[in-house]
N, C-alpha and C positions, 0 to 999 in steps of 0.2 A: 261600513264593513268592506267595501269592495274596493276606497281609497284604501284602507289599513291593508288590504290584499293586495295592492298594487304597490306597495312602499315594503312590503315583505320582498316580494317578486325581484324588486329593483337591488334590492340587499345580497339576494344570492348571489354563490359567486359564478365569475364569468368565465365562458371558455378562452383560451385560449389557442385552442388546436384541436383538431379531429383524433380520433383515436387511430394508434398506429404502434404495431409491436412494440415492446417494452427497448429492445437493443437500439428502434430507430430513435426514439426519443431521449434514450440514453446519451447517443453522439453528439443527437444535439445537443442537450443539457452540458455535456463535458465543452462543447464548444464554447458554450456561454459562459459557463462556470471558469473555465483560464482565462477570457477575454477579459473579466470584468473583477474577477479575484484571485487571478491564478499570484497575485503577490502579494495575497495576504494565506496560505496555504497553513503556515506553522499557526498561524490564531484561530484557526479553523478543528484539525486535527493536527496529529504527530502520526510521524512512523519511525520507525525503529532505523533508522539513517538520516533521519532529519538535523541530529543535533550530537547523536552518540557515534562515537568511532569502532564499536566491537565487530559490528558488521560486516565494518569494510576491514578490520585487519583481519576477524577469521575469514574472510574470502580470501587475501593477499595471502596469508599463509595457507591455503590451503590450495592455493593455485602454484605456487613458489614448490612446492612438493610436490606436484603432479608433473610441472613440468620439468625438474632436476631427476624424477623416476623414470621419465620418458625419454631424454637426452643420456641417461644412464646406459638406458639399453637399445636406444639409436642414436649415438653422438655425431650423425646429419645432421639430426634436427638444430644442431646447437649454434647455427647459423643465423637460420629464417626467424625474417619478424614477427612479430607475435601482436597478432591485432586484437581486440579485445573490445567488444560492443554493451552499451548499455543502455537498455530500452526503457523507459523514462528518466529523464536528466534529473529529477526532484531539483532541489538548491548544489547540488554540485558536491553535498558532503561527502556520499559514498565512495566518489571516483576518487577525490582529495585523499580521503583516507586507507583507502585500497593503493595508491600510488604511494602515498608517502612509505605503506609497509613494507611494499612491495621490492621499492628502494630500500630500506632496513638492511631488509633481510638478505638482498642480493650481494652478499658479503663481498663476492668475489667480482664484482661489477659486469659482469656476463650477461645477465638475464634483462634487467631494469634498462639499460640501453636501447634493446630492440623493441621494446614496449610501445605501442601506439595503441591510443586509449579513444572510443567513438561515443558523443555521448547522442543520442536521438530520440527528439522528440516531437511533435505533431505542433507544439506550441508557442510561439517565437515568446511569448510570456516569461513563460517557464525556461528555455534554453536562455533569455536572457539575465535570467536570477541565478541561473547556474557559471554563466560567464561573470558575473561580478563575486563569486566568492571567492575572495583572499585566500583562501589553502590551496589553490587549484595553480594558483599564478606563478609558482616556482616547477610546476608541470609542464608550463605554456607549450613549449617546447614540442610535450607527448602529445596534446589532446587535440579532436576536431569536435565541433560541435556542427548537426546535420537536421534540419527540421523535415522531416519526413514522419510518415501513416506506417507505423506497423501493422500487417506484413509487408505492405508495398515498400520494399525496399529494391527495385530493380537494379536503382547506381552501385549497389553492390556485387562483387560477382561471385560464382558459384563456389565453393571451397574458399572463402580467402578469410575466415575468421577464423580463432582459436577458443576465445570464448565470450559466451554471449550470459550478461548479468541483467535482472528485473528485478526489482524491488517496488512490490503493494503497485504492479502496474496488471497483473493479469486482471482485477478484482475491478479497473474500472474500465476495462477492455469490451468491446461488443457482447450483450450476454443474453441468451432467448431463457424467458421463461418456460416448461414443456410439459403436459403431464398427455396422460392414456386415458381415454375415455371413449367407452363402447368400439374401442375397435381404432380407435381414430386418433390422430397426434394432435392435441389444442396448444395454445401457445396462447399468452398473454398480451393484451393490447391495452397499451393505456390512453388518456386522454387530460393535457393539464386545466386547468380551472386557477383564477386568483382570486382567494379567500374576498369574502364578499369586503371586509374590515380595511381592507389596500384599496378599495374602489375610486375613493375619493382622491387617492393621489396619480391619478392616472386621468386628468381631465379630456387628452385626446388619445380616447383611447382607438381610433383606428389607427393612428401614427404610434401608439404602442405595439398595437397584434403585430402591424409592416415592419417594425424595427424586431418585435419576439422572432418572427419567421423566418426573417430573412437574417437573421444575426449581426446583426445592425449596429456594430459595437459602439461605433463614436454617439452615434445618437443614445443606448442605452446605459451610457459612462454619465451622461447627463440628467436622468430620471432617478428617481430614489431604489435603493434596492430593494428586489422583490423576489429571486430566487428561493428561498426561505419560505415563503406562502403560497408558494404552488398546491395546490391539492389535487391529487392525478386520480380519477374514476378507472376504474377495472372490470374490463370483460375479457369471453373464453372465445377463440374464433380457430375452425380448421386451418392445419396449418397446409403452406403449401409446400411439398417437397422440396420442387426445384429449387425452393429458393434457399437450401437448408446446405450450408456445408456438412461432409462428412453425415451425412442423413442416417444411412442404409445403417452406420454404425450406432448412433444415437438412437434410431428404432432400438436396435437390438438392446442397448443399455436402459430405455425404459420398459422394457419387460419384466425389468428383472425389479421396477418398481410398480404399488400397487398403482390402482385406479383412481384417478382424481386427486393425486398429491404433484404436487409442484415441487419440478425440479430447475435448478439451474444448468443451464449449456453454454457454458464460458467461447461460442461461437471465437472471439476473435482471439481468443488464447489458443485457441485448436489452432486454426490458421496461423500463429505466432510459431508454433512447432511445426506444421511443415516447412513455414522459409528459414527457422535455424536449421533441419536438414537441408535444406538448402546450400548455407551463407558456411557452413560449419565443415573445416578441413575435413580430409578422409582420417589425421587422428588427431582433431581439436581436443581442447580439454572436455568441452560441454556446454549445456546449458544450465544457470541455477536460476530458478524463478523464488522468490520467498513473498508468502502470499498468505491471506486469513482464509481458511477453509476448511473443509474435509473430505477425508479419503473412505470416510466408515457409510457404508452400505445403509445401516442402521438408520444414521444418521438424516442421509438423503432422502428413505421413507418416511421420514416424520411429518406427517403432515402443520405441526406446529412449527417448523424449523424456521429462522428469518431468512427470505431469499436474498435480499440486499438490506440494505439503508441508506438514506439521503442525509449526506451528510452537506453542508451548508447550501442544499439545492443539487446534490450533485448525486447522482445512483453510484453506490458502491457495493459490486455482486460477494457472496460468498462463491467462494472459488469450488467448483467441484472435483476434485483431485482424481476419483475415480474414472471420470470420465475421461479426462485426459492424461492417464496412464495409457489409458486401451488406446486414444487418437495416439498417442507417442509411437506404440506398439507399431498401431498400422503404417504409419508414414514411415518411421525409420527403423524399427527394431531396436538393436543396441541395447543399451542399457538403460533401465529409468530406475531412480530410487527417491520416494517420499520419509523423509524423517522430522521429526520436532526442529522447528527454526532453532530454540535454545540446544537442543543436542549436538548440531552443524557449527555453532558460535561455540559452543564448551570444549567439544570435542579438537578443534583448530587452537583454539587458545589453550586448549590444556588445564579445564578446569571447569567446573559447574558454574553457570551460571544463571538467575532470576531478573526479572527486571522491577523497576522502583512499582509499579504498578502491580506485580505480584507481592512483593513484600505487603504493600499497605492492603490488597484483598486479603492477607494470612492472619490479620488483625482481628481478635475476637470480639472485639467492640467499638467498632470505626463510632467515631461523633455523629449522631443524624439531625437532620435539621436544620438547624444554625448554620450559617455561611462560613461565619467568622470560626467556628470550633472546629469545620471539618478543614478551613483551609490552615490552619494555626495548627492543628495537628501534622498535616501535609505537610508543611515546612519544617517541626520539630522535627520529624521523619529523616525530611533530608539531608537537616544541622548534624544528629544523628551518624549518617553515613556517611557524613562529606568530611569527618574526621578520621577517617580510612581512604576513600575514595582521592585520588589523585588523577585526571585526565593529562593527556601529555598534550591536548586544545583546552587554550584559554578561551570558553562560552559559556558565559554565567544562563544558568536558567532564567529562562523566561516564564512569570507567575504572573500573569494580571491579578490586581488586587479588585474587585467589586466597588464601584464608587458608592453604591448603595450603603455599604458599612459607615458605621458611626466613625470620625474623626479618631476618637481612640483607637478603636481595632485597627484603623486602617495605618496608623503610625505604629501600631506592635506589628502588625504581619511586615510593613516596609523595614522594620530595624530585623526584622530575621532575616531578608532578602539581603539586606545590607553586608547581614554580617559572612556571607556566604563567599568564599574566594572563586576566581575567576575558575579556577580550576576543577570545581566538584561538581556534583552530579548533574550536568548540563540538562535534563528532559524528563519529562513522567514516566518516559517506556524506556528510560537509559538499561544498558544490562549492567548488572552490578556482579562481579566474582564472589563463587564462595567465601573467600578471604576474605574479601572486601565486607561483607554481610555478618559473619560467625565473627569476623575479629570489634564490631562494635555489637554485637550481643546483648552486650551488659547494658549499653544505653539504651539499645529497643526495651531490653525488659522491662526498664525505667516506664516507658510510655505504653506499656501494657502487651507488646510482642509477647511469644511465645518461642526460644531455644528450638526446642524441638520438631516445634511445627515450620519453624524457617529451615531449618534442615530438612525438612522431610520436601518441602516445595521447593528447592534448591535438585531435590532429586526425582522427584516427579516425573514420572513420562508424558507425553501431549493428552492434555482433552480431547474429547472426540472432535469439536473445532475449537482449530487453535491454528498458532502462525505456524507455517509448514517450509521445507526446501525441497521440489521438488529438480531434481538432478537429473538429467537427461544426454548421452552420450549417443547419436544415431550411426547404424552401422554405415560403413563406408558404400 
């Protein structure tokens, strides 16, 4: 019995590090996580600019108006250059496709000229996957690319931006766990551990903790991956003030939550708003940050709510919108406005729009189960749309097939990929137009849609969490 105890013992899994706030292990992790896969990012997840262009044109047109209304009624302005920042580079498609509209639309060749385009990110990984996309390369011209820590942005100086653009970067930004308890602010500490099952492929394991700690990239490019089987232990510890940006505020905002529910404190999204008042002309356009979160009160009380998820090893917070309204408020005043990321895209392009991802949850009997049935539906789906859908980028989606699938399925799902033009529906969260959706109708109905109910999701206002724009102008 006490070998069988000691061969259990040796099974558990091991630490890897002491317990330490949730935000410190966060940076770390984010460090690891682009070191070792930041160029494998699209096989990981998607985001809503990874691969679709709606984004980046309803930004371009809706910057191209702001600032033809502002040169309207100060035609000074119609001189000065127009710098324009954006704080995670992701692959480079947003900047591409916000540039290329931007040019479109500047009929008159005035505006796109003066245009200098920054993209910044923390990660020579990722800045370099963004320099190697093809659409960017007829920009050369416009764009810098800057590896810096947002907020630390010093090389920049005070007033010299016009607008500063984030996309799904607040969410993986410094983030404190925080609730109330008897009087007192606790905050969340975690502590990682590797699944006892990975034990064996780590034979020197002091030369593994030395490479985990120190971020030890060339030596951990060489070990098998292991991100993925972290299991992180959780405790509640006092917090300590000083060390709390924007504290006094964040007190006051968990008052208004009960006792012993966990909230998130997007700590370095707050600080991201004070240096765009900072970095941001006396009349920039703004900030837009678009981001997974919510704004509803309700929402934040829930003590069931998910404060983040690890997505391929990596923390990614829900954004708490509420809170950093009030930081906006304090730092800059001006104006803040939170709306449905689809409202901000429909409203700019002039027209409702869903994404491929709404369409198939509007589906009153998705396939479950089966591999082969739910992804063979997925792809009818988008044969379906991609007989409306016309991109004006050539990027065929990308669908791994499962190697697990029998030979047959696996050569029916490849002849539907096949048969897909370079041009349709590039991504799972692509936005698709009303048009786009109601005018192939009749073939969803085929595959069991509902008319009505895609209409009615097409019109929908935001869930209590869902992808948001929050807009942020500070007073001069």
């Amino acid at each position: 019995m006490a070998a069988e105890a000691a061969a259990t013992d040796d099974a558990l899994p091991q630490l890897l590090g002491d317990f330490s706030p949730v935000d410190v292990w966060q940076v770390h992790m984010n460090q690891l996580f682009y070191a070792l896969r930041g160029g494998q990012l699209r096989d990981l997840y998607q985001t809503f600019a990874a691969a679709d262009y709606r984004l980046g044109f309803a930004l371009a047109a809706d910057y191209v108006a702001r600032v033809q209304q502002r040169e309207k009624s100060n035609p000074s302005a119609a001189s000065r250059a127009l710098i324009i920042m954006e704080w995670g580079a992701g692959n480079g498609n947003l900047a591409a496709c916000f540039l290329d509209h931007v040019q479109a639309l500047d009929a008159a060749g005035t505006l796109y000229p003066r245009v200098e385009y920054i993209l910044v990110d923390s990660s020579e990984v990722v800045l370099e996957s963004a320099k190697a996309n093809p659409d960017l390369s007829k920009h050369q011209a416009k764009i810098r690319f800057e590896q810096a820590q947002v907020p630390d942005l010093k090389a920049f100086a005070d007033g010299s931006l016009d607008r500063i653009i984030c996309n799904e970067f607040w969410n993986e930004s410094p983030t404190k766990l925080l609730l109330r308890k008897a009087g007192d602010i606790m905050e969340e500490h975690v502590r990682p551990n590797l699944k006892e099952t990975r034990l064996k492929d780590f034979p020197d394991w002091p030369g593994f903790i030395h490479a985990f700690e120190n971020i030890d990239v060339p030596t951990l490019k060489g070990l098998p991956v292991f991100l993925e089987d972290i299991v992180w232990e959780r405790e509640y510890h006092k917090i300590e003030a000083k060390d709390v940006p924007f504290r006094r505020l964040i007190t006051d905002f968990l008052k208004g939550i009960d006792e012993e529910v966990l909230v998130p404190a997007n700590i370095g999204a707050a600080l991201s708003l004070n240096e765009a008042k900072r970095l941001l002309a006396s009349d920039a356009i703004g900030l837009s940050a678009f981001d997974a979160g919510t704004a509803d009160l309700s929402v934040l009380n829930d003590p069931e709510k998910p404060c983040y998820n690890l997505l391929g090893g990596q923390f990614s917070f829900m954004v708490n919108f509420a809170l950093l309204e009030d930081v906006a408020n304090q730092v800059g005043g001006g104006k803040v406005n939170i709306e449905a990321q689809k409202e901000f895209v429909g409203r700019n392009l002039r027209t409702n729009v869903m994404s491929l991802m709404d369409v198939l949850a509007s589906h009153p009997r998705l396939p479950e189960g089966d591999q082969w049935e739910v992804d063979r539906f997925i792809l009818k789906t988008i044969g379906a749309i991609n007989s409306a859908y016309q991109s004006p980028y050539e990027r065929k989606i990308e669908f791994p097939i499962p190697p697990s699938l029998s030979e047959g399925h696996r050569k029916e799902l490849q002849q539907l990929l096949d048969s897909f033009q370079s041009t349709g529906v590039p991504d799972t969260i692509a936005y698709l137009t009303e048009e786009e959706v109601m005018g192939v109708a009749g073939k969803l109905e085929e595959l069991g849609y509902d008319r009505e109910t895609l209409r009615a999701v097409l019109k929908a206002p935001a869930q209590p969490v869902d992808y948001f724009h929050f807009f942020f102008v500070p007073t001069a």
